[in-house]
DRENTIBA-87417 format. One record per residue (C-alpha): x, y, z; residue number from 1. Coordinates in steps of 0.2 Angstrom, whole numbers, plus 5000, padded with zeros to 4 digits. Example, Ala and Ser with C-alpha at 12.3 -4.5 7.8 and 13.67 -1.06 7.14 Angstrom:
<rs>
+------+------+------+-----+
|    u |    v |    w |   n |
+------+------+------+-----+
| 5062 | 4978 | 5039 |   1 |
| 5068 | 4995 | 5036 |   2 |
+------+------+------+-----+
</rs>
This chain:
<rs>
+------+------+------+-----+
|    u |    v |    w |   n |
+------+------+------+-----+
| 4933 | 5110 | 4943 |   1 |
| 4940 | 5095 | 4939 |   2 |
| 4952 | 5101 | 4925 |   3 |
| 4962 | 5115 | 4923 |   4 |
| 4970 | 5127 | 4910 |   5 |
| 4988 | 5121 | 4907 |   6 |
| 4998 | 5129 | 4893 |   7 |
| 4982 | 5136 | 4885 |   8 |
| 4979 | 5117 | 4884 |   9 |
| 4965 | 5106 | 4895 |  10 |
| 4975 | 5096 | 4909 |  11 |
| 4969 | 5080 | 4913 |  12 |
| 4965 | 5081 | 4932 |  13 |
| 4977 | 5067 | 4937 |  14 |
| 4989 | 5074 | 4927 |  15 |
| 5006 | 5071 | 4936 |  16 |
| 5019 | 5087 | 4940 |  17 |
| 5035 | 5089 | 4942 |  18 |
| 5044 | 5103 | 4957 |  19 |
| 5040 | 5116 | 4947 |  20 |
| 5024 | 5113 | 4943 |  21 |
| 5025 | 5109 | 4924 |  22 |
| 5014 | 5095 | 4918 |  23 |
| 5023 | 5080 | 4909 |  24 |
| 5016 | 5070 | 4898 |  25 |
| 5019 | 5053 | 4904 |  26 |
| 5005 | 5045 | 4915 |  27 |
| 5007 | 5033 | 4929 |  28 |
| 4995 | 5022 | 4936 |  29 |
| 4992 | 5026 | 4954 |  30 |
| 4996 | 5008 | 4961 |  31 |
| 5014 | 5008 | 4950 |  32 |
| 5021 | 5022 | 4963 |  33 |
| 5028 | 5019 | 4981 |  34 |
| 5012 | 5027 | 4986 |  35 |
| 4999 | 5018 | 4979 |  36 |
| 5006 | 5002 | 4982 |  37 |
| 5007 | 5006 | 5002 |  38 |
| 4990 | 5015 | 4998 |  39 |
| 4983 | 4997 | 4991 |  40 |
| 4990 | 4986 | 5003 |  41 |
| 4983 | 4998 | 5018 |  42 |
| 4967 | 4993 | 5012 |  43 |
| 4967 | 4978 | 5007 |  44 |
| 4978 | 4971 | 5023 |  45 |
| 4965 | 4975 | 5034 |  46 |
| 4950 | 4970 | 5025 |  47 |
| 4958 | 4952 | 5023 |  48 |
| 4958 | 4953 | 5043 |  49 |
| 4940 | 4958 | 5045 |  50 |
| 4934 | 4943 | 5032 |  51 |
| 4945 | 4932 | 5041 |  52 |
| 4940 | 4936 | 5060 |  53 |
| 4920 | 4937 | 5053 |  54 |
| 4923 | 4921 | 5045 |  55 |
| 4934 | 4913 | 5058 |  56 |
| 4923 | 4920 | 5071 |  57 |
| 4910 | 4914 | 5068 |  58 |
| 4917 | 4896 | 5066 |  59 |
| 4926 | 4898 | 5082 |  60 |
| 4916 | 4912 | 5094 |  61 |
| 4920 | 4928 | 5101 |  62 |
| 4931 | 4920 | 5116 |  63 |
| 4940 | 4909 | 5107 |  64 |
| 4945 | 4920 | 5093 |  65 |
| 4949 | 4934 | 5105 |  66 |
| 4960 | 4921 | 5115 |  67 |
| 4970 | 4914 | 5099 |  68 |
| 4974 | 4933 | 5095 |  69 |
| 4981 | 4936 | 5110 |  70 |
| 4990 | 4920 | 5112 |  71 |
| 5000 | 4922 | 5097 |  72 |
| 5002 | 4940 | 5100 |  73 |
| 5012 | 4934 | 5117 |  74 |
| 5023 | 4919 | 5108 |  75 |
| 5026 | 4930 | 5093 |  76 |
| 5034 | 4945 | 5104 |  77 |
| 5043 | 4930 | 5114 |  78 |
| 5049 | 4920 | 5097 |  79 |
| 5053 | 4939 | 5090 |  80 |
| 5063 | 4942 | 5107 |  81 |
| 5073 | 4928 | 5105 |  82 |
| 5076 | 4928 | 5087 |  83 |
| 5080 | 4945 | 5088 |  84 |
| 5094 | 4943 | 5103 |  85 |
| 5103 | 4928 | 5091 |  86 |
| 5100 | 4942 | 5077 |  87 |
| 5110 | 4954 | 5086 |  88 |
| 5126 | 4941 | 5092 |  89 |
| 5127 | 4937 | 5074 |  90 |
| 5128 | 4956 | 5070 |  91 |
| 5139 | 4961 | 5085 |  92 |
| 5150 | 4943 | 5079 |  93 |
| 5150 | 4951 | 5060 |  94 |
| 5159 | 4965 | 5066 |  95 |
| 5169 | 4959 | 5078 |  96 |
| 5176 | 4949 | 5066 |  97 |
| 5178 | 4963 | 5052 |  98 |
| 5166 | 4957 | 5040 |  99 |
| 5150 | 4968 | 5033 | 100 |
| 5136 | 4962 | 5042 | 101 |
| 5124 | 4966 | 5028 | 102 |
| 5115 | 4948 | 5032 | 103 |
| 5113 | 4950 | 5049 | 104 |
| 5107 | 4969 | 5047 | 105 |
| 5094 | 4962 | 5034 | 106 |
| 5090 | 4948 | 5048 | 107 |
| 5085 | 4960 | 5059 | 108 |
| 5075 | 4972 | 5051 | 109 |
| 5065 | 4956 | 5048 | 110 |
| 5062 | 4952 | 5064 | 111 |
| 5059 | 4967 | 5068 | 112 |
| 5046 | 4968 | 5056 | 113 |
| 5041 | 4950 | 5060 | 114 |
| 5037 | 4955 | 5076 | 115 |
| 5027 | 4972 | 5072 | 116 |
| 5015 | 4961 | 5063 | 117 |
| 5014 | 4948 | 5077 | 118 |
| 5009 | 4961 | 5090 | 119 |
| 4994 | 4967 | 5075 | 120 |
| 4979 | 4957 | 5080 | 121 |
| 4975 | 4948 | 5065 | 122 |
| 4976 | 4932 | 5058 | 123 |
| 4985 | 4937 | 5042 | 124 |
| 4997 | 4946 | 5051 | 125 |
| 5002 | 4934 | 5062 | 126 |
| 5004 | 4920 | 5049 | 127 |
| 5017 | 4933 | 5039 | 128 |
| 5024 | 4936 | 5055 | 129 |
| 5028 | 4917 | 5061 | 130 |
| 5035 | 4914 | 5044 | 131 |
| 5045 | 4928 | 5044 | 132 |
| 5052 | 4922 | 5060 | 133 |
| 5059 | 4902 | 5052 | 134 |
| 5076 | 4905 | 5047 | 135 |
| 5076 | 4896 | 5029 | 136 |
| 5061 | 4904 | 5026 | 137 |
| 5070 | 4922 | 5031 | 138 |
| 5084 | 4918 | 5021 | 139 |
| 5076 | 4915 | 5006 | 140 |
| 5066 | 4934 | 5009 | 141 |
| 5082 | 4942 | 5015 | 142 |
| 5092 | 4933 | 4998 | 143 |
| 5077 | 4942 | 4987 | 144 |
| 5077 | 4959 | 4997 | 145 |
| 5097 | 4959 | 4993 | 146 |
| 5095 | 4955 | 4976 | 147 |
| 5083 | 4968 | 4975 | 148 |
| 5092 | 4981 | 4983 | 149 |
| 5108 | 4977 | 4977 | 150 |
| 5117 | 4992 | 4969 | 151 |
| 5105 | 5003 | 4977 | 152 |
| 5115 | 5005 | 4995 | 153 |
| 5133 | 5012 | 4994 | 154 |
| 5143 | 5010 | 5010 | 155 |
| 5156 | 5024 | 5011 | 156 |
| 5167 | 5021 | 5027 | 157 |
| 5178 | 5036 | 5033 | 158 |
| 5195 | 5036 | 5026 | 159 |
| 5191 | 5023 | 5012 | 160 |
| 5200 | 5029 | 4994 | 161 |
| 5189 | 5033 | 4982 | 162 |
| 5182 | 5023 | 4972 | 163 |
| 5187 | 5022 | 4952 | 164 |
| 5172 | 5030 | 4941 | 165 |
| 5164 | 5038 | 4957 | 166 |
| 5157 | 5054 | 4955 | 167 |
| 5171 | 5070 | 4960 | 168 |
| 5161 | 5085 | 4968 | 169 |
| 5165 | 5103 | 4957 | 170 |
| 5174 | 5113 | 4967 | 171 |
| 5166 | 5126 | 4981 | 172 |
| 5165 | 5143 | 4977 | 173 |
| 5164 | 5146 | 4992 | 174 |
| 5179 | 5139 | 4999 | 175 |
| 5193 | 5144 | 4988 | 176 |
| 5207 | 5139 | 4998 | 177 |
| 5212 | 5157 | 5005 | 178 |
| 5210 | 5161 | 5022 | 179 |
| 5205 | 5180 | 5025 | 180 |
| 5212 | 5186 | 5043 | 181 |
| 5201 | 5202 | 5049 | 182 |
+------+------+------+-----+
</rs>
């Protein structure tokens, strides 16, 4: 059965719960969640590839096609190797220096991913991936990734004062302060 009873009411079959199971009334598209935007992508990301190597394929032949994909499989994961090293002075010079090195960390991750993609046979993939690995374009990427998740990290270091307006956890009832010897 598709639907069910909900409240003595009919419940759409999509309709979206919370922990408890209580039905809310606001509906979401699937492709406006986290999910269903990874869900779409893992779909159409790989469909793109097979027209691509069908089309390309076919232009080029079997062996040169195969040859292309693994030839920039091997400069990817060589540029992604050494992009990733510079990557990682920058970081290690960020904090030797005292300085947050949000940037670097941001860098990265890109290259990180850059070179996740590389490795992914794929035409697609591997022009992502070679973009990703060019410096002004990355910083134009990392610049709207930290516009993006700006106010969304909070870095707490040990020691730090509190912050004014932060949040004060309520007391433990558990921990009261006296210390019971048996």
């Amino acid at each position: 059965m598709a639907a069910s009873l909900s409240g003595g009411r009919l419940a759409a079959p999509f309709l979206h719960t919370d922990c408890s199971g209580n039905a809310s009334n606001s509906h979401y598209p699937v492709f406006t969640t986290v999910f269903g935007k990874l869900l779409l992508l893992f779909i159409l990301v790989p469909l793109t590839e097979l027209y691509l190597f069908m089309t390309l394929g076919a232009q080029l032949g079997f062996p040169n096609t195969i040859a292309i994909i693994i030839i920039t499989a091997v400069i990817g994961a060589a540029l992604a190797k050494s992009q990733g090293r510079l990557a990682m002075a920058k970081f290690q010079q960020a904090t030797s220096e005292g300085r947050m090195p949000h940037k670097e960390a941001l860098d990265g991750l890109m290259i990180l991913l850059a070179g996740a993609v590389l490795l992914t046979p794929g035409f697609l993939t591997d022009a992502i991936g070679f973009l990703i690995l060019i410096p002004p374009i990355r910083a134009v990427v990392r610049n709207s990734l930290a516009r993006r998740l700006e106010g969304k990290i909070k870095v707490v270091t040990p020691g730090s004062p509190p912050e004014t307006g932060e949040e004060t956890r309520p007391p433990s009832k558990l921990d009261d302060g006296k210390v019971i010897d048996v």
